[in-house]
MIDRENVEX-855441 format. One record per atom (N, C-alpha, C, CB): residue in one letter; x, y, z. Coordinates in steps of 0.02 Angstrom, whole numbers, padded with zeros to 5 digits, always signed. Each point is the difference from the previous one (the first is absolute). Glycine has a CB too. Layout:
# residues N
AXYZ ...
# end
This chain:
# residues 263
X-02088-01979+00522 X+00062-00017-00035 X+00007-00076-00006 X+00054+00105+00042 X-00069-00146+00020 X-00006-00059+00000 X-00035-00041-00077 X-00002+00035+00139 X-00066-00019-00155 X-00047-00004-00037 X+00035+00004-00066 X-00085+00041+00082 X+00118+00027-00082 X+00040+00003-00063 X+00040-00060-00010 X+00006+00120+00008 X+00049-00151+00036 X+00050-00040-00031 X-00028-00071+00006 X+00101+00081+00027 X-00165-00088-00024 X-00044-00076+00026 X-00030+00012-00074 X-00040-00015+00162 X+00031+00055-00185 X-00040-00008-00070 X+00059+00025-00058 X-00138+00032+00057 X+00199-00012-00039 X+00043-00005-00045 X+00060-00052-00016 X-00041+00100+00021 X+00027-00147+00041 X+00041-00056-00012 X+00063+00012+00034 X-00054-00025-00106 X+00035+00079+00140 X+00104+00007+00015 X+00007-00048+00084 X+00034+00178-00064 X+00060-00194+00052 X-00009-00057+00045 X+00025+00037+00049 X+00008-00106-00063 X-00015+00069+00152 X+00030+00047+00058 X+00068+00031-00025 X-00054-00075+00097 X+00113+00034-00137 X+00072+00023+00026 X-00027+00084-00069 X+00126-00167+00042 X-00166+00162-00103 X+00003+00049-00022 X-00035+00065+00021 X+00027-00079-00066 X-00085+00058+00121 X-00023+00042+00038 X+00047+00051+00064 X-00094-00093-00040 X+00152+00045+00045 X+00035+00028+00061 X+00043+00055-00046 X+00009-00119+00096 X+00004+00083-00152 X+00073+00050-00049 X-00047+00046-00002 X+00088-00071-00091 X-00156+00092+00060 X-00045+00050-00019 X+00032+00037+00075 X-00126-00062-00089 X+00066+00040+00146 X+00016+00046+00042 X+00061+00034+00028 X-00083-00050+00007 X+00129+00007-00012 X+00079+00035+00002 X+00016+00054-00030 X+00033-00092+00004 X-00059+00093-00074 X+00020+00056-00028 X-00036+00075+00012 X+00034-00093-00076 X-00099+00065+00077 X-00060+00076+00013 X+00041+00030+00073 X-00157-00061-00047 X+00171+00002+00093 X+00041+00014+00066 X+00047+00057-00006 X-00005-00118+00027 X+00082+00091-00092 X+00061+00031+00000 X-00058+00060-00015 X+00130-00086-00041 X-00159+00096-00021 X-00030+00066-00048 X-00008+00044+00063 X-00078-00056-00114 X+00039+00039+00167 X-00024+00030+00057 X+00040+00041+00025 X-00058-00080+00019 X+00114+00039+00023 X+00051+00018+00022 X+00046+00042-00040 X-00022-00090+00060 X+00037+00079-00122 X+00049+00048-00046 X-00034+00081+00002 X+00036-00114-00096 X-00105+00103+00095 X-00024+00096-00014 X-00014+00014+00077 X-00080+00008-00137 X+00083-00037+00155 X+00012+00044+00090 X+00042+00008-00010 X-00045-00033+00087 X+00128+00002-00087 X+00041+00030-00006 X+00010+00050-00034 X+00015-00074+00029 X-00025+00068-00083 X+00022+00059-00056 X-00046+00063+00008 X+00038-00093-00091 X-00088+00070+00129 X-00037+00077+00038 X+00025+00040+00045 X-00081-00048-00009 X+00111-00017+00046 X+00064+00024+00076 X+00047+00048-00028 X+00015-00123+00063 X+00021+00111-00122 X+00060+00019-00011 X-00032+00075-00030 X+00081-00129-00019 X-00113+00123-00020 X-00018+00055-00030 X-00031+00060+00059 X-00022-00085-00116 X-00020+00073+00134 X-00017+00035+00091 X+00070+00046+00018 X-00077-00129+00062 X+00104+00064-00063 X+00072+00039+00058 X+00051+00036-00048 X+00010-00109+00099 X-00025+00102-00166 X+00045+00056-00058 X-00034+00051+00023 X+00028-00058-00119 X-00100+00029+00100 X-00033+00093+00007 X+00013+00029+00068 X-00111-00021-00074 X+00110-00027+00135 X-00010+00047+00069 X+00089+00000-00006 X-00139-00045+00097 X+00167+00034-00121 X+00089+00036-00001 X+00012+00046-00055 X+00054-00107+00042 X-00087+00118-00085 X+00000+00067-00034 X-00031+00073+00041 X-00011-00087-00106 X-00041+00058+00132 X-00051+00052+00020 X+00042+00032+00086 X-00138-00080-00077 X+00173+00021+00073 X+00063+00016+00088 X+00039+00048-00031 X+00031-00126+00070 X+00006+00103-00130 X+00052+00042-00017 X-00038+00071-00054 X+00100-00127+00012 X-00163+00137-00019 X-00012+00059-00032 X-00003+00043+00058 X-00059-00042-00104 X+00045+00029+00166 X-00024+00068+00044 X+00083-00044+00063 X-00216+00047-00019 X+00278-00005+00014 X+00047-00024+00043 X-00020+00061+00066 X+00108-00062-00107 X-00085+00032+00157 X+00006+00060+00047 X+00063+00053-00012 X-00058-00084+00085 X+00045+00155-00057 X+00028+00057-00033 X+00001+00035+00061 X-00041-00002-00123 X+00073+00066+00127 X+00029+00058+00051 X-00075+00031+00022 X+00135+00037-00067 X-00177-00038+00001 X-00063+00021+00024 X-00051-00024+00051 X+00022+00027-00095 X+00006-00090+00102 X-00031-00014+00060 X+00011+00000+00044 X-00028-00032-00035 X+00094+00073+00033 X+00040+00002+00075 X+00040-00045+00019 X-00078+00045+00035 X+00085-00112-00059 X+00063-00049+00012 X-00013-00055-00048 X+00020+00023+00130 X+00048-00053-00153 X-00001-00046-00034 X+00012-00063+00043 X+00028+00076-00093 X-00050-00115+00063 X-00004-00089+00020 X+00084+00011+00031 X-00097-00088-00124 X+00118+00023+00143 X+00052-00024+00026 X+00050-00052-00089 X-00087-00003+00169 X+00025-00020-00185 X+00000-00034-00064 X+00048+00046-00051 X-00130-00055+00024 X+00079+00114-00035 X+00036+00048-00061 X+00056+00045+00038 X-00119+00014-00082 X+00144-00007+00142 X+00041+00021-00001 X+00073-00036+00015 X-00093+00076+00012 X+00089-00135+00014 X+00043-00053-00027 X+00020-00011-00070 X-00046-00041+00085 X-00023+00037-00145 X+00024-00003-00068 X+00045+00059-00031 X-00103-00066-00010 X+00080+00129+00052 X+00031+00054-00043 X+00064-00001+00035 X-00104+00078-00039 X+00131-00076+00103 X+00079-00009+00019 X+00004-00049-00020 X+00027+00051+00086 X-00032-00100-00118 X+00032-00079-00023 X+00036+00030-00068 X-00107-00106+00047 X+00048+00147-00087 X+00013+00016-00074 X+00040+00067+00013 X-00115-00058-00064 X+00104+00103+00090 X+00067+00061+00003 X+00065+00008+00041 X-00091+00053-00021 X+00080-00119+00053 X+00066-00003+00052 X-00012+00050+00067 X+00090-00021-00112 X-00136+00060+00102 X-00002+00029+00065 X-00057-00020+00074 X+00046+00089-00097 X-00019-00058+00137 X-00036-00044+00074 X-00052+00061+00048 X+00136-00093+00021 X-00176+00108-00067 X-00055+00048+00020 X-00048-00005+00022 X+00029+00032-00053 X-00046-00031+00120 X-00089-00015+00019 X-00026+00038-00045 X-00009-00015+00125 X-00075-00018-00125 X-00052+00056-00023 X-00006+00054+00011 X-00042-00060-00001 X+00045+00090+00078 X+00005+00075-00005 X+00066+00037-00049 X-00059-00013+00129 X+00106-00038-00115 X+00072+00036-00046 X-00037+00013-00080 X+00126-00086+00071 X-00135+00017-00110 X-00018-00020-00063 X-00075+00052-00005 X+00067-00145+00001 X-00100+00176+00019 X-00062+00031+00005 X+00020+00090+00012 X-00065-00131+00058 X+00136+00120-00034 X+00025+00087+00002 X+00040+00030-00058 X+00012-00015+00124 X-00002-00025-00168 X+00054-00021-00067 X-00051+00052-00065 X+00053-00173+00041 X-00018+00215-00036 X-00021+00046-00067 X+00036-00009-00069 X-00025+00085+00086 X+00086-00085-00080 X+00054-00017-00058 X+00028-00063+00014 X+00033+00114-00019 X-00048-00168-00020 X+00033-00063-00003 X+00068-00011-00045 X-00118-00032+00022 X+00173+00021-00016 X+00025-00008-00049 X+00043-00100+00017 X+00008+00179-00027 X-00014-00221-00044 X+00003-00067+00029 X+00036-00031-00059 X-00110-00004+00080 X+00211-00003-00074 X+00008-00007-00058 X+00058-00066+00027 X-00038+00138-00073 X+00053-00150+00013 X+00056-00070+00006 X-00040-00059+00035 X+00118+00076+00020 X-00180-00079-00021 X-00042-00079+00029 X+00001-00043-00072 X-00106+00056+00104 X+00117-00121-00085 X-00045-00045-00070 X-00011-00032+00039 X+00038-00006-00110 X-00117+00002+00164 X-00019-00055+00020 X-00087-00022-00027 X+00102+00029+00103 X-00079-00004-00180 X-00080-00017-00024 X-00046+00042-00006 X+00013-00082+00045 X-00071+00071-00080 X-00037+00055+00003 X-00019+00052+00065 X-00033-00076-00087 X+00013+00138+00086 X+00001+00034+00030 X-00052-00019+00033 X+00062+00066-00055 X-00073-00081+00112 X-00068-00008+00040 X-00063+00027+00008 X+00071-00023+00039 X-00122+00005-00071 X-00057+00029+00020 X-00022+00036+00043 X-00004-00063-00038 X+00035+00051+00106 X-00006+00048+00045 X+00006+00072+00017 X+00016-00089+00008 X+00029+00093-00072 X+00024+00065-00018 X-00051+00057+00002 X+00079-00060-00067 X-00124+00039+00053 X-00089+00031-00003 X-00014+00030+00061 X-00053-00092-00068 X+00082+00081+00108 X-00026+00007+00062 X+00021+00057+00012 X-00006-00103+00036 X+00064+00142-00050 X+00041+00066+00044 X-00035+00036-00043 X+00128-00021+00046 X-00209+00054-00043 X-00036+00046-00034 X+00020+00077+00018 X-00091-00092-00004 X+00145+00083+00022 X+00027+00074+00043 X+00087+00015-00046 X-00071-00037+00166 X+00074-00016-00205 X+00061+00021-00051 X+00000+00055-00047 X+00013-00106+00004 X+00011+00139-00004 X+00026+00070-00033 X+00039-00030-00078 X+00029+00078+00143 X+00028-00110-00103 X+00067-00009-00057 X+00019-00066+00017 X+00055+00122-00011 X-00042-00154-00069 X+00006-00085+00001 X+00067+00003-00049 X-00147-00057+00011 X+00172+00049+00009 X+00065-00033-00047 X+00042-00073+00006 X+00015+00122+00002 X-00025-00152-00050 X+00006-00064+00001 X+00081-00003-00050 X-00158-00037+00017 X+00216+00003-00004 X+00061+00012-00037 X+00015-00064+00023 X+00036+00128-00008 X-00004-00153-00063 X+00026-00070-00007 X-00022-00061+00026 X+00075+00060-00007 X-00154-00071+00002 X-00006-00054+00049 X-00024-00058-00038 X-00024+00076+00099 X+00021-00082-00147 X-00005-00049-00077 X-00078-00021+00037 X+00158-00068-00058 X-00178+00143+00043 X-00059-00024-00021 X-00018-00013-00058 X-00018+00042+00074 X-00050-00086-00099 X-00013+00011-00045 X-00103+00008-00028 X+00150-00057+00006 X-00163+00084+00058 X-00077+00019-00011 X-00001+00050+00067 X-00063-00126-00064 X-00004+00152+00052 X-00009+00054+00084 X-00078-00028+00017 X+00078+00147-00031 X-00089-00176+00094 X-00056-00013+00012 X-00057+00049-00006 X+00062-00071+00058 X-00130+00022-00044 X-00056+00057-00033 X-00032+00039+00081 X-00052-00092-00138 X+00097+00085+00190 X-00008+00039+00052 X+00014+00071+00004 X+00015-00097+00037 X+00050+00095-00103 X+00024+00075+00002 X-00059+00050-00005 X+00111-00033-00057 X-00162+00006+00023 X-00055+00038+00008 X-00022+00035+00048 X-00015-00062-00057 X+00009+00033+00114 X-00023+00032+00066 X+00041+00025+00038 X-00072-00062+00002 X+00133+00101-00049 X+00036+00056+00028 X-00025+00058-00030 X+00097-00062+00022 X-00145+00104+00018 X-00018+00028-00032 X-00014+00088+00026 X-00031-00131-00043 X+00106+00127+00072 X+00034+00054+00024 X+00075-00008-00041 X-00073+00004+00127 X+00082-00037-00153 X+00078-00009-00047 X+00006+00057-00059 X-00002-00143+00011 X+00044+00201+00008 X+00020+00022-00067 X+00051+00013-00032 X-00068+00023+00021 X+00118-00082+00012 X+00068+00005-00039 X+00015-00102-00005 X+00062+00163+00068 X-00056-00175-00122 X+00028-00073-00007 X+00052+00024-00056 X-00114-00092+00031 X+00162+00040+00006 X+00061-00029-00052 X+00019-00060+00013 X+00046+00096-00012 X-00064-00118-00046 X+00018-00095-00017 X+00077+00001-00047 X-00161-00050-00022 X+00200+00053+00051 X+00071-00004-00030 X+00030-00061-00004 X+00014+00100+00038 X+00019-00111-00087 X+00053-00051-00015 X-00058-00082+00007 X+00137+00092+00064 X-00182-00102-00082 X-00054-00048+00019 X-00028-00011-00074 X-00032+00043+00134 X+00047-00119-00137 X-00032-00055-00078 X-00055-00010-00016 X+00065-00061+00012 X-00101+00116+00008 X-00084-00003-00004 X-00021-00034-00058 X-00015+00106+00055 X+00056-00072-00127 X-00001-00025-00040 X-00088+00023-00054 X+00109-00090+00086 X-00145+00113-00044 X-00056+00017-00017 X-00022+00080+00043 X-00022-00145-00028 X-00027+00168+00020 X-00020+00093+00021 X-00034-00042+00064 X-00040+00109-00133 X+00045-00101+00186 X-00048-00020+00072 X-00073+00068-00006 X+00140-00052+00105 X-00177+00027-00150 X-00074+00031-00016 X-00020+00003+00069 X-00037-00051-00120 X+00058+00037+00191 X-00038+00007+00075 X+00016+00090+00001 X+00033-00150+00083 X+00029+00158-00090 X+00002+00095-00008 X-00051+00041-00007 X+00084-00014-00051 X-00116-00001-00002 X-00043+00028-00030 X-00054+00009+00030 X+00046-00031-00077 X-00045+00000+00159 X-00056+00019+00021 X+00008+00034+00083 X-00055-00098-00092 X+00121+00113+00081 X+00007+00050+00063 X-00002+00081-00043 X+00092-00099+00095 X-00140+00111-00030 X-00037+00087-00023 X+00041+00021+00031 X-00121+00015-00011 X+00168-00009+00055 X+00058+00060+00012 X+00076-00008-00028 X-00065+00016+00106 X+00081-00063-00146 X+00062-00006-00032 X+00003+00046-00045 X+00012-00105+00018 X+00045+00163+00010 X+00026+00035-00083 X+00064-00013-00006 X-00070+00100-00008 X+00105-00127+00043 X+00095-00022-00003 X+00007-00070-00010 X+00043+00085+00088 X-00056-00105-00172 X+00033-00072-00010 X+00060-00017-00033 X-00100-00021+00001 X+00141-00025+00019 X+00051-00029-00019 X+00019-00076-00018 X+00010+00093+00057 X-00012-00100-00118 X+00004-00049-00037 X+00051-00033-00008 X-00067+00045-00038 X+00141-00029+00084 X+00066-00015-00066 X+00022-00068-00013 X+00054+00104+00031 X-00037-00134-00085 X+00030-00063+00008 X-00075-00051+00019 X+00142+00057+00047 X-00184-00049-00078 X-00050-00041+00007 X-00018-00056-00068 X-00038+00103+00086 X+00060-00094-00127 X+00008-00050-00046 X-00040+00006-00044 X+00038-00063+00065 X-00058+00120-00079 X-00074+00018-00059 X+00030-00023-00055 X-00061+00115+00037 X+00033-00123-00081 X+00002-00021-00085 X-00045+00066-00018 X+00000-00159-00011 X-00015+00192+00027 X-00064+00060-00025 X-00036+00042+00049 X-00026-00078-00084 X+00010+00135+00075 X-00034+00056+00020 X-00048-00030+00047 X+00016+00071-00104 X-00021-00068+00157 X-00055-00035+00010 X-00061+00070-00003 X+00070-00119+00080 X-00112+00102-00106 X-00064+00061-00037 X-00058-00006+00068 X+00007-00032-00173 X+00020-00012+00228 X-00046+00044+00043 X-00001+00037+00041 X-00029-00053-00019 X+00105+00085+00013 X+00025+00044+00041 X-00042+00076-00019 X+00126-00079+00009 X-00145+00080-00078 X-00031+00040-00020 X-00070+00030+00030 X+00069-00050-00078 X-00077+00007+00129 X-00078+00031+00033 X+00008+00017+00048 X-00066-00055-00036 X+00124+00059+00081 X+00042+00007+00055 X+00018+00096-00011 X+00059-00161+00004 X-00091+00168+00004 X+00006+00095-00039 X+00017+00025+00064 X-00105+00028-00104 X+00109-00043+00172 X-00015+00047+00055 X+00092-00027+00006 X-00171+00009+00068 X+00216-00049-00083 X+00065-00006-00008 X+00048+00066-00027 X-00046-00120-00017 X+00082+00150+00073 X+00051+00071-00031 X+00080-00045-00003 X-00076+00136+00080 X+00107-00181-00075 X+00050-00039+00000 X-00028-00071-00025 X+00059+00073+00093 X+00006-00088-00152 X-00007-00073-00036 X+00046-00013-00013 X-00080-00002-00041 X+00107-00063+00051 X+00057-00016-00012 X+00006-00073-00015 X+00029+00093+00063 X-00020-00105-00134 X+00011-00064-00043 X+00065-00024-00021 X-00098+00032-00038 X+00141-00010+00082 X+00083+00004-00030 X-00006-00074-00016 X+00082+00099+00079 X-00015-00128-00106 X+00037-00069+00015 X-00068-00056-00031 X+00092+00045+00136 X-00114-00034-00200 X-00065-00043-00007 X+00021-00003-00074 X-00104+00038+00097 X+00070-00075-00124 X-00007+00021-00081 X-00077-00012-00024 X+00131-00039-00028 X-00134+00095+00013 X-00059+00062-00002 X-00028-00004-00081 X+00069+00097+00099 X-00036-00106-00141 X-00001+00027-00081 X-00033+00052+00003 X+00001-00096-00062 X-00033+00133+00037 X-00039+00041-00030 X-00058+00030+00070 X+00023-00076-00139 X-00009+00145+00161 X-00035+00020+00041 X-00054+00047-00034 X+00093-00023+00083 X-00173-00006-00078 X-00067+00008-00034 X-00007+00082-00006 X-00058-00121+00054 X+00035+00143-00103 X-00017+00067+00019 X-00040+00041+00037 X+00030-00023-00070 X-00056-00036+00110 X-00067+00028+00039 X+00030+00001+00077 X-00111-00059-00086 X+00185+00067+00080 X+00060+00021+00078 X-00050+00081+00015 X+00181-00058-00048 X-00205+00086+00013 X-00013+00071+00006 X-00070-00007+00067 X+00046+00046-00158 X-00075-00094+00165 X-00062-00024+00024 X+00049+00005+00086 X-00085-00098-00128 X+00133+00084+00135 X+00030+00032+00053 X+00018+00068+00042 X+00015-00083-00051 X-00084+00112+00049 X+00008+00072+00002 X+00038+00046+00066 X-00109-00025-00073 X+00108-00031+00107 X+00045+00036+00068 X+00055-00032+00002 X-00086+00028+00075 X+00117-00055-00098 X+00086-00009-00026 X+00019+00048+00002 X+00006-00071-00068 X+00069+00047+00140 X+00041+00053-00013 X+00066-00041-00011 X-00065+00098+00070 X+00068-00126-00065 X+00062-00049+00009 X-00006-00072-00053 X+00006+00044+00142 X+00038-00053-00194 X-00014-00050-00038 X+00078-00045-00007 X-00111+00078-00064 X+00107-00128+00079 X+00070-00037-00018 X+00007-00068-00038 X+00025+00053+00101 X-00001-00025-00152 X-00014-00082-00063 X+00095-00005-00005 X-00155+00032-00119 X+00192-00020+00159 X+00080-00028-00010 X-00008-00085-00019 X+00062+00096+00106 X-00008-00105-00125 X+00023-00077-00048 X-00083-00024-00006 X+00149-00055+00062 X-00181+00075-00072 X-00087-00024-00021 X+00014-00045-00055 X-00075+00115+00022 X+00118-00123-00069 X-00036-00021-00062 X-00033+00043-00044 X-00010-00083+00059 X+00007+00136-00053 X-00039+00040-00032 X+00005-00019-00070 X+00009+00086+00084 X-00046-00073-00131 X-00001+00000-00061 X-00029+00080-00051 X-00014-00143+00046 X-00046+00154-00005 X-00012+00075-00028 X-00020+00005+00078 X-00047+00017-00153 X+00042+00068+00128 X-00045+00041+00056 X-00037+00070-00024 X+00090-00047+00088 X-00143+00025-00059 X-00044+00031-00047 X+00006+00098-00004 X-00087-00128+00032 X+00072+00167-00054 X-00008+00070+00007 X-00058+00019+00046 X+00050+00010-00113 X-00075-00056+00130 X-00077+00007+00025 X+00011+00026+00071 X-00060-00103-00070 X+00159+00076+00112 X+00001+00000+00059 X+00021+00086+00013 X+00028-00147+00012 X-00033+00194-00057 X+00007+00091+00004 X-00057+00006+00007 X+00086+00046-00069 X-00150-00048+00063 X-00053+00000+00051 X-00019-00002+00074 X-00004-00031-00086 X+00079-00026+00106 X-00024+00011+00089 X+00033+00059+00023 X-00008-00124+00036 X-00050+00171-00023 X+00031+00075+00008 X+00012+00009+00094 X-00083+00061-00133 X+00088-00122+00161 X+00022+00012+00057 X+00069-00048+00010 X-00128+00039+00038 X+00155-00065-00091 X+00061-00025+00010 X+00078+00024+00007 X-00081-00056-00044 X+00113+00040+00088 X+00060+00031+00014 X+00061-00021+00003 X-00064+00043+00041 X+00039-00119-00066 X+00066-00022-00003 X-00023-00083-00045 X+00065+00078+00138 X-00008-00071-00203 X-00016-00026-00037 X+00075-00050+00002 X-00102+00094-00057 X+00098-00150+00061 X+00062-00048-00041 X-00004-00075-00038 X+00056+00059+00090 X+00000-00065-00145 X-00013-00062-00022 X+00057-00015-00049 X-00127+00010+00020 X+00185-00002+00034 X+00052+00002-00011 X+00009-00089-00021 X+00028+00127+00082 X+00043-00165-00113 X+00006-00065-00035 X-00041-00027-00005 X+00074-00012+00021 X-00112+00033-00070 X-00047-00040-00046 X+00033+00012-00082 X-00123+00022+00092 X+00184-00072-00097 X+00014-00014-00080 X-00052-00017-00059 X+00096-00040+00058 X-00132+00020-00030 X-00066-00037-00060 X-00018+00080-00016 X-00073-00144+00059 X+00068+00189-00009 X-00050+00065-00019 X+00041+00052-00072 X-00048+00007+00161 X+00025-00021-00201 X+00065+00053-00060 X-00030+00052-00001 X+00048-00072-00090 X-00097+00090+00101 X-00028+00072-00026 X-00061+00015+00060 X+00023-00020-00152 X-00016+00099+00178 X-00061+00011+00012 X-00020+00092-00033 X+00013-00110+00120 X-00075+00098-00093 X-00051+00082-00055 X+00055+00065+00030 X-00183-00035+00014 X+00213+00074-00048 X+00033+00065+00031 X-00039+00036+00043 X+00060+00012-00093 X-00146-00031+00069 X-00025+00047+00080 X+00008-00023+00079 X-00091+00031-00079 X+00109-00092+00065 X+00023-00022+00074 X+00064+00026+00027 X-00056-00101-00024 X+00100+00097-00025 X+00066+00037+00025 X-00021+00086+00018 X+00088-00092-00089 X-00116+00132+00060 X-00035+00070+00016 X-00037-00014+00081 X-00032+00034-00152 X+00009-00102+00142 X-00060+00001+00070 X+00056-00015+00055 X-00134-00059-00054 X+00181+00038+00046 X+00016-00033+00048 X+00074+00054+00031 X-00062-00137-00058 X+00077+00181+00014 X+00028+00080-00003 X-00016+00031+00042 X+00000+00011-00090 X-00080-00014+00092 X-00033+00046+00044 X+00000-00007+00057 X-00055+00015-00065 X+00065-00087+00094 X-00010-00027+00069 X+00041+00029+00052 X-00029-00099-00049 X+00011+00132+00114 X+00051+00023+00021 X+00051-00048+00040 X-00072+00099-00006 X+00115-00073+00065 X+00041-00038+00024 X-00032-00046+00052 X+00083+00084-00029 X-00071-00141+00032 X+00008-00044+00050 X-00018+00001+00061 X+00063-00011-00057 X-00096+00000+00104 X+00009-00015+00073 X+00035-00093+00039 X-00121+00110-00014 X+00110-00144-00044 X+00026-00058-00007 X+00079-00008-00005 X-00109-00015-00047 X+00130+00066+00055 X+00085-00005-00007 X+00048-00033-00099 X-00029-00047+00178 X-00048+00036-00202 X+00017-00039-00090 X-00022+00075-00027 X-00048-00166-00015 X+00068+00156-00044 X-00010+00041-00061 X-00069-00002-00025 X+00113-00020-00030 X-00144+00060+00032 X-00080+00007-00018 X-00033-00026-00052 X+00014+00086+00043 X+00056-00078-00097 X-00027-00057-00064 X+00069-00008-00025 X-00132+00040-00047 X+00134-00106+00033 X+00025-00070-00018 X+00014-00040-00037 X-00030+00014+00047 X+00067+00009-00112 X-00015-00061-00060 X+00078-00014-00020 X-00133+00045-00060 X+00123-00084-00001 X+00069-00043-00014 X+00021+00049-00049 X-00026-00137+00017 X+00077+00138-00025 X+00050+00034-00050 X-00019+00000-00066 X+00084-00030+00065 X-00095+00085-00119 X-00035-00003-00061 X-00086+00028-00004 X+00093-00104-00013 X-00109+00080+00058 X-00095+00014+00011 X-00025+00044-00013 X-00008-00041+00070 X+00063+00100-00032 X-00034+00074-00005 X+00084+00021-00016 X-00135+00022+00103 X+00121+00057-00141 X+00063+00035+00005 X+00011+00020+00038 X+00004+00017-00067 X+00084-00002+00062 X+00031+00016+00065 X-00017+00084-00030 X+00112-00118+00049 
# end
């Protein structure tokens, strides 16, 4: 290197600036290797959290989860918890940790301004009842879609602008419930829901609804009561929805606004 700046003319003080800089260059991508390292080794922490399945959770995640539900549960408590229900919190997103109680049955989340569901919900994968109520999601939480024992979901008051169409692959679902959203136009391919028994589009927004939904021949209870936008629907729905018998839900088996169907 010497050789080089003796035959290029360069003088000591520009030899020192040269090396200064190759110096900082040096120093800047170690760092920026450092940082990047420790994204990845803090993603790869938070993809595998500790869970019930291993028989106890950290001290860590069970501090985060009584911080975020207000309640004061050791691990064995938080690890014996089949039905969760966790409403009136706004202290922020819902904690990742949440992943961990792989022994949850039933999740109901009410009023806690949320507005996303972490991608832990995944590894509940004993969950087959969720209800996300009164919560600004504002968007469909696509993590659902990948619990294999959910057939009881509840949507209400989640802030849709539209159907979300990937509820549609979710077939092993017998209860749905989209109330309090605005929905427009529910797709005709609702029929792809073949174990529906329970459907609830109240104040939805509705705009149409398709004839397609007298196909789910295991449904028993149909409503979609104040939806003003909706002016018309097919008379075979009013026939289908005739047929439905009574209630075990304590509501009327089917449901619509005044005018829809004849009295």
């Amino acid at each position: 290197m010497m050789r080089f700046f003796r035959k290029s003319g360069a003088t000591l003080v520009e030899m020192g600036l040269l090396l200064g800089l190759i110096a900082v260059g040096i120093i800047g991508s170690v760092q920026l290797a450092g940082i990047q390292f420790n994204s990845v080794f803090n993603e790869t922490e938070r993809a595998i959290p500790d869970n019930c399945d291993m028989g106890k959770l950290s001290e860590r995640t069970v501090a985060r989860l009584n911080d975020w539900s207000g309640f004061s549960y050791s691990s064995d408590e938080w690890c014996a918890v089949t039905d969760l229900t966790i409403e009136n919190r706004d202290k922020g997103p819902l904690p990742y940790e949440i992943g961990g109680l792989t022994q949850l049955q039933s999740l109901t989340l009410r009023r806690d301004n949320l507005t996303e569901l972490p991608v832990s919900i995944a590894k509940l994968v004993n969950l087959q009842k969720l209800n996300v109520l009164h919560n600004p999601l504002g968007e469909f939480p696509s993590v659902v879609t990948k619990l294999p024992k959910l057939t009881h979901f509840g949507l209400t008051g989640a802030s849709l602008t539209s159907f979300p169409t990937e509820l549609l692959g979710m077939t092993q679902l017998t209860y749905l419930a989209l109330s309090r959203n605005d929905l427009g136009a529910i797709p005709s391919e609702i029929d792809q829901l073949v174990n529906l028994e329970s459907l609830w589009l109240v104040m939805s927004g509705l705009t149409s609804l398709p004839v397609s939904v007298t196909n789910l021949s295991k449904l028993t209870l149909l409503r979609f009561t104040n939806n003003p936008s909706l002016l018309s629907i097919d008379p075979a729905i009013c026939t289908f929805g005739a047929t439905l018998g009574p209630s075990t839900t304590g509501y009327d088996s089917f449901a619509y606004d005044p005018g829809l169907c004849p009295e």
